[in-house]
Each structure stands twice: as structure tokens, then as C-alpha cells.
N, C-alpha and C positions, 0 to 999 in steps of 0.2 A: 146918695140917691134916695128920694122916696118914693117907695113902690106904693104903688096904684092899687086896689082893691085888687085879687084875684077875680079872673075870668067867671072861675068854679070852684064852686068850696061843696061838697056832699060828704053827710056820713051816712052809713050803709049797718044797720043793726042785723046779726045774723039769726035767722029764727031757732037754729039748733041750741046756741050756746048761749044768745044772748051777748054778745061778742060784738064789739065795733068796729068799723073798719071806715078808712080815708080816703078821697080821692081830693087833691087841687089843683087847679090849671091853673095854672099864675097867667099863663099868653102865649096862644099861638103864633106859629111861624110858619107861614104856606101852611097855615092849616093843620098843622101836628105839632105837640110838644114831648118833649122827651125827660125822664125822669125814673127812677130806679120803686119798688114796693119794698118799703121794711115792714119784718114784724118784732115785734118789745111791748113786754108787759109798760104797761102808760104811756102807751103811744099816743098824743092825741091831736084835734083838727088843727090846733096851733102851731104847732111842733110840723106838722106835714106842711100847713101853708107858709112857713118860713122856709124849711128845705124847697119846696118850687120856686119861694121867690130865688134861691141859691140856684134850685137849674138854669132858670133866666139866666143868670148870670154867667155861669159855665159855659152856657152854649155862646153868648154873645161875646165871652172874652177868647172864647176860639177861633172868630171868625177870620176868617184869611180867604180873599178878593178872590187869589187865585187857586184854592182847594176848588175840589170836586165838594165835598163835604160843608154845606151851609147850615150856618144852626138855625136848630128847631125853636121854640118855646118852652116854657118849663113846667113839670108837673112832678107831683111825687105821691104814693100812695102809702097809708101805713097799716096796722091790724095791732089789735092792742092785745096781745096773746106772748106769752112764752113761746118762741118757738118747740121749745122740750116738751111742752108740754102734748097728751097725748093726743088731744081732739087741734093740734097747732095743722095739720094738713088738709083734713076735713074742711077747717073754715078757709086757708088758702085757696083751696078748690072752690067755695061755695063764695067766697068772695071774688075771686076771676070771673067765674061765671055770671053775677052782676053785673060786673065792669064791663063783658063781653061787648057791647055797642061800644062801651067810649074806647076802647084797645083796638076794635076791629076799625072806627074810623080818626080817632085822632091822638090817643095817648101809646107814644112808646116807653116802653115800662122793661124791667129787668131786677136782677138780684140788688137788694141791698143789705143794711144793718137785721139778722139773724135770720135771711135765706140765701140761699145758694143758687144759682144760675138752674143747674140742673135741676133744683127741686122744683123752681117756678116753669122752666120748660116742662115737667111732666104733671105739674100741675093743671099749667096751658091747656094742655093736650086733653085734660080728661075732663076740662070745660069746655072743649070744643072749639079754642080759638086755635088757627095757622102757627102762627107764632105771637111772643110777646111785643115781638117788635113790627108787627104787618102794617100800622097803620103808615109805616118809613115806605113801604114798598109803592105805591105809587109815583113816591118822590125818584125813584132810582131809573136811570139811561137802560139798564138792562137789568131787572129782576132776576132771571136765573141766574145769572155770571155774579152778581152780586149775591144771594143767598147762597150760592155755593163757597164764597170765597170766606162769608163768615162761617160758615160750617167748618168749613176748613181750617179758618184759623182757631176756632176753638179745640181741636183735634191737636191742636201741635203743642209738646210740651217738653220744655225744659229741665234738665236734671228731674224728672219724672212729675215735675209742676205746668199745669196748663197756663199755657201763653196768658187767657183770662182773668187767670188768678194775679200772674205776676205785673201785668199792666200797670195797672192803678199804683202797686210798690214802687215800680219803676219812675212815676214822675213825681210821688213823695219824696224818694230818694237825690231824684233832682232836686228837688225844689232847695234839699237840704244843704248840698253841696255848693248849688246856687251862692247860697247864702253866706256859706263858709267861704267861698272863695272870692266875695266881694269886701269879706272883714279879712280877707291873706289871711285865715287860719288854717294849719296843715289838716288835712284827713286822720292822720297818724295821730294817737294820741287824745282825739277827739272823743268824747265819752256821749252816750246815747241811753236816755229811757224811753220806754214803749208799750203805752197803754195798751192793750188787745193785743193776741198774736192770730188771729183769724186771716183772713184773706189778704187786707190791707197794710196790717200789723206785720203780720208775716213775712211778705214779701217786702216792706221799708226795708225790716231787717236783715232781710236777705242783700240785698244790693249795698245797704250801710254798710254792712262788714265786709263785704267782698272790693268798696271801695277803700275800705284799712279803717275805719270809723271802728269805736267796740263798744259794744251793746253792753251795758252794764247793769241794768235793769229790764225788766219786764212783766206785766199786771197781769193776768186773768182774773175770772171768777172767781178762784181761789185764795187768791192772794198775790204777793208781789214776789218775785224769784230777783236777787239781788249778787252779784260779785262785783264787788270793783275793781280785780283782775280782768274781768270780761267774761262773756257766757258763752256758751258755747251752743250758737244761736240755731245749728243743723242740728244738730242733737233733741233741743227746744221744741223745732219745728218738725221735727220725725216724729216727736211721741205727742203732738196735738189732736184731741179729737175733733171731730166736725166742726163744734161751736170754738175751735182756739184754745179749747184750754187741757195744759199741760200736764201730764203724767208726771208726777214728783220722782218715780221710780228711777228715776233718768239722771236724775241732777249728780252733782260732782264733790268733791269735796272743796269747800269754799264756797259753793254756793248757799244759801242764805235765801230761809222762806221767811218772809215777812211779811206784817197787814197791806190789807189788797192798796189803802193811799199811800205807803211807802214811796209807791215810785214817782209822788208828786217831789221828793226830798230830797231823793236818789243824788250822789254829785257827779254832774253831768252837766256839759255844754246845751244839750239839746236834749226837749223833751215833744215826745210823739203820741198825742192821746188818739188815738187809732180803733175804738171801741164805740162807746156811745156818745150821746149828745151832751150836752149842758153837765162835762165832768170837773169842767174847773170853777168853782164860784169866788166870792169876795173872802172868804173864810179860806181854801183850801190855795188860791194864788199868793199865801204869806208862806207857805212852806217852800216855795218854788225859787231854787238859785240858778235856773239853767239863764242861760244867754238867751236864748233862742224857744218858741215852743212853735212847732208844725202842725198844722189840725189835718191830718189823715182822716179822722172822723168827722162827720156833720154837725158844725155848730158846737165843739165840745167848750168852749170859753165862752164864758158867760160875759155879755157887753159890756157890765159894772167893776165884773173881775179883768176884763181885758184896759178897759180906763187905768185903772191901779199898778196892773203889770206895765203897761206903758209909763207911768210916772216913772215906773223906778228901772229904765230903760232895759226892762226886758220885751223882744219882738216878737209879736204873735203873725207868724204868717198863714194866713186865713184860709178856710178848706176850699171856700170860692175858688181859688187858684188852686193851689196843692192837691187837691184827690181828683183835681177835674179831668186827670188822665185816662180812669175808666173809661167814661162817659166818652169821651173824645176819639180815646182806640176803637170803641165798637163802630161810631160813623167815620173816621178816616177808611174803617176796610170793608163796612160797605158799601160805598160811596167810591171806592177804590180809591182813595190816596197812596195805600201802601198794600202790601197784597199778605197773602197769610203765611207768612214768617217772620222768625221771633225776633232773629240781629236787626233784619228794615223796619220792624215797630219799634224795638227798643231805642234806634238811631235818630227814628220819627218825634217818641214822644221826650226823650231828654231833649232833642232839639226846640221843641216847641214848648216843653216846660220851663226852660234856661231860658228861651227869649221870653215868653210873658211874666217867668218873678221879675228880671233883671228889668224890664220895662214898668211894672208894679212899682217896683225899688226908688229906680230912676222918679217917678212920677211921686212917692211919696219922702225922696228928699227935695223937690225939686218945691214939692207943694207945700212942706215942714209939718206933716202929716200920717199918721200911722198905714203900716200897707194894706188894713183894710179901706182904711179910707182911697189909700189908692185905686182899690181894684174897682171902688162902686163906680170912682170918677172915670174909669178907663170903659165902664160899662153904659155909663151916660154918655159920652161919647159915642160909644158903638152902635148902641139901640136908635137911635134914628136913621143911621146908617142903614142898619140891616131893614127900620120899616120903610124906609123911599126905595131900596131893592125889592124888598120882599113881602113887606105889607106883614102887618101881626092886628093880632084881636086879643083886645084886653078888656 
């Protein structure tokens, strides 16, 4: 698919720090587009306006006739700062508060790569916007039943993990099983590496081992924590701080600290770069033996490195599809498709992640094609759909 110039491309210079921040509209849908705010040192306009064209796409490979829940357009914003760092909330704040017009009337926006839901809700608040996501609320049959019911579902948490967090895990972890079970490989025995243990990282991991898969590897900032026994992924995920990364103090005997690209080598069936962007290049995809790699994260394989690995029949299933369960869970429950509990989301989103890889799949042997290629083709089909429904602005 070639995309079209974005809608809106702005950067926003902050006068305290001198700091940059992003907003792109890649296209509206009824008027609103939807899309998450990261912050990371060298974030920059390019980088954001590839992730919008990515929301595009997300919202349009969701789309199902008979949901309540129709996709928006895509947007994404980013801030070129550490989030560690000390003046990283000051500029959140002072960067919302700019946005204020385009959030109050057409971008819905939320946690992405190095903030937290919460942080940008109390952010929201202290710029003065309703919520991140208010420009959705017009779209909704009933405003209050609806903002109640996402309130709600954010309250609800599993083994002491909010529903929120684990979403997004939950249809990476599809995505992966998916996969596995259209090559008839067992679960059992299947070996996993996993760039970031943050939000998304986290939770793959959590649902990978719970379906008998064993995490053998995993990245932070730190470095690489390795057992080819397996890790022991609750333990991992107990001693993590805010940003993912893990307390050494924890580890086992047989676990094994090694440099932070170890876990490109790791031997493993499947690997899950689950952290930042553009983490595999043409130099670091010759270390890589897994079968399989899952982009949990935004855009982490580079298109040059992803050519290569496809030559030498390894399959990159692409974040388009794979992390697109976040983004999906929050408008399926407001929207009401499913209401705020964790068994009816988690039933929701493996259902609807197992049908679009397995359709991805289909579409890119059918086409003799990689499954990125599939998803673009699955999403050029869709897009004129959605605008003779619903009309978009590009």
C-alpha cells in the first residue's frame, strides 16, 4: 500500500527546555483519529509519521460490519526526551497542553513507548483536558455508560496486573501461538526471547509461559538475562521497575547476565522485540536463528533487515497486526463490544487476534508474499470500505 501524505505533520519546540515534541494525523475517520503519545530520547517527526500511518492501519484491520466499535483514523504523538529524566513530566504537561485543541476535538491519544496510562491521565488533568480520549466521546450511543464502563475496566486487575496492562500481551501471545499452531509445533518445548519486559514485554511473557512456551531470554536496559533451562518469568516480572527493567538481585542460579544484543542469538524458536523501534537492522538480523520474530513493539525491524530475514525463511509478523490489541481493547469497551471483565476481553481479543493473523497468513501464502505484505493488502481492501461508510480526510 502507498500511503498518502499525512493529513498533519506539526512539531511543537517546548520553550522551557528547548525540547521537541510530535503530533501526525495520517486520516481521519468520522472525524477523529486514534493513536497512542510516546516519549524516547530521538524521537523524531519521521519516526511518529510512520507509526500514524501504522494506526491507519490498525484501526482499519479491525474493522468488523457488525461491532459497535468502528475505526477511527490514525495519529500518533512523540516528545524527544528520556522519560527518566527529571524535567520528562514538566514537558508532558506542557506538551498536552498545546495539543489541548487537537485532543479536545479530534485526536485520541493514550500511553505509549516510555509513558504510562496513568502518568498521561494525570498529566491530562493538569493541562486541563476531560480525558485523553474525549474527542471519541461524541462518537458514543451513550457517553456516561460508556465512560463508566472504561473506568471500570481499567480498575480490574488480574493476579494484581491491571486488565490494561495485560491486553496488548494477551494478543502478542496470540498472535504467537497463532503461528505455532498453523506450523503443528507443540507449545511445550518451544523456546522464547523477549526484547523489553515493560507493559507489552511483560505481559507476552506472561501468557507465553502460562500457555507452556519457556522464556529463555530477556533484554532490558541493562543487559540480556539468559537461561536456556527457562526463567523464571514471575519472579522477572515482580522485581521490575516502572521502565521494565529488572532487579539482578532476583536471578537464580543458571541464570546468566549477558550484553543487552545477546538476546538477538538467544536459541529460541521465537523472538519478541517488545521495547523500541528500529531494534533489528541488516548487521544485527545475521545473529538471529529463531523461526519466527513477533513485533510487540512499533516498527522494531528495519524493511532492509526484514528483506534478508525473509530470504533466509525466517517470518517477521508485523506490529500492524500483533500489538494491535491495545489499541482495539480500549474501543471494543467503549464502544461496548465487551464490557469490563478480564475472562470476556481476553476471549474477545485471542478471538479476533487468531482470526486476522490466520487471515494475514492465508492472504500472504495465497499471494506468495511476506505477512507484511499481507496486512497492507488486507488494509487496501478495507480503506475504501470504511470511506464509502464512513468518509475519512487525508
Amino acid at each position: 500500500m502507498t500511503a498518502p501524505a499525512p493529513l498533519m505533520s506539526l512539531v511543537w519546540t517546548d520553550h522551557v527546555t528547548g525540547r521537541q515534541g510530535f503530533l501526525v494525523v495520517d486520516r481521519l475517520v468520522r472525524g477523529v483519529a486514534s493513536g497512542g503519545l510516546r516519549m524516547r530520547p530521538g524521537c523524531t517527526l519521521e519516526e511518529v509519521a510512520g507509526l500514524a500511518r501504522g494506526m491507519t492501519m490498525k484501526e482499519a484491520l479491525h474493522y468488523n460490519p457488525e461491532g459497535r466499535y468502528v475505526p477511527l483514523g490514525g495519529a500518533k504523538g512523540g516528545l524527544d526526551c528520556d522519560p527518566r529524566a527529571p524535567e520528562a513530566y514538566g514537558l508532558l504537561v506542557r506538551y498536552l497542553r498545546a495539543m489541548r485543541p487537537y485532543i479536545e476535538s479530534f485526536w485520541a491519544t493514550g500511553e505509549d513507548l516510555g509513558l504510562t496510562q496513568d502518568l498521561v491521565d494525570r498529566a491530562a488533568a493538569e493541562a486541563g483536558l476531560v480525558s485523553s480520549v474525549q474527542a471519541v466521546y461524541p462518537l458514543l450511543d451513550d457517553e456516561t455508560a460508556a465512560r463508566k464502563r472504561l473506568a471500570d475496566a481499567f480498575a480490574v486487575e488480574v493476579d494484581g496486573v491491571g486488565l490494561d496492562e495485560l491486553a496488548g500481551g494477551c494478543g502478542v501471545a496470540e498472535s504467537v501461538l497463532a503461528a505455532l499452531d498453523r506450523a503443528s509445533v507443540p507449545y511445550t518445548g518451544t523456546r522464547v526471547a523477549v526484547q523489553g519486559l515493560g507493559t507489552m514485554g511483560g505481559a507476552t511473557a506472561r501468557f507465553l509461559v502460562r500457555a507452556g512456551l519457556t522464556v529463555v531470554a530477556v533484554a532490558d536496559i541493562k543487559g540480556t538475562i539468559a537461561n536456556p533451562a527457562g526463567l523464571d518469568v514471575e519472579a522477572l516480572l515482580a522485581a521490575r521497575d516502572a521502565y521494565g527493567t529488572v532487579d539482578r538481585r532476583v536471578l537464580r542460579r543458571g541464570d546468566r547476565e549477558l550484553p543487552g544484543e545477546a538476546w538477538l542469538s538467544a536459541e529460541a524458536e521465537v523472538l519478541v522485540p517488545a521495547a523500541v523501534s528500529y531494534a533489528i537492522d541488516t548487521t544485527d538480523q545475521e545473529a538471529i536463528g529463531a523461526r519466527w520474530i513477533v513485533e510487540a513493539a512499533n516498527m522494531p525491524v528495519l524493511p532492509e533487515a526484514e528483506a534478508l530475514l525473509a530470504a533466509r525463511g525466517v517470518t517477521v509478523l508485523p506490529d500492524v497486526v500483533v500489538n494491535s490489541g491495545t489499541n482495539a481493547w480500549w474501543w471494543w469497551t467503549l464502544f461496548g463490544d465487551i464490557g469490563a471483565d478480564a475472562e470476556e476481553a481476553f476471549a474477545y481479543i485471542r478471538r479476533s487476534m487468531r482470526a486476522l493473523v490466520d487471515l494475514m497468513l492465508d492472504r500472504a501464502e495465497a499471494d506468495g508474499t511476506t505477512p507484511r505484505a499481507a496486512a497492507h493488502a488486507l488494509v487496501t481492501d478495507r480503506l475504501p470500505v470504511i470511506a464509502e461508510r464512513f468518509g475519512w480526510y487525508r
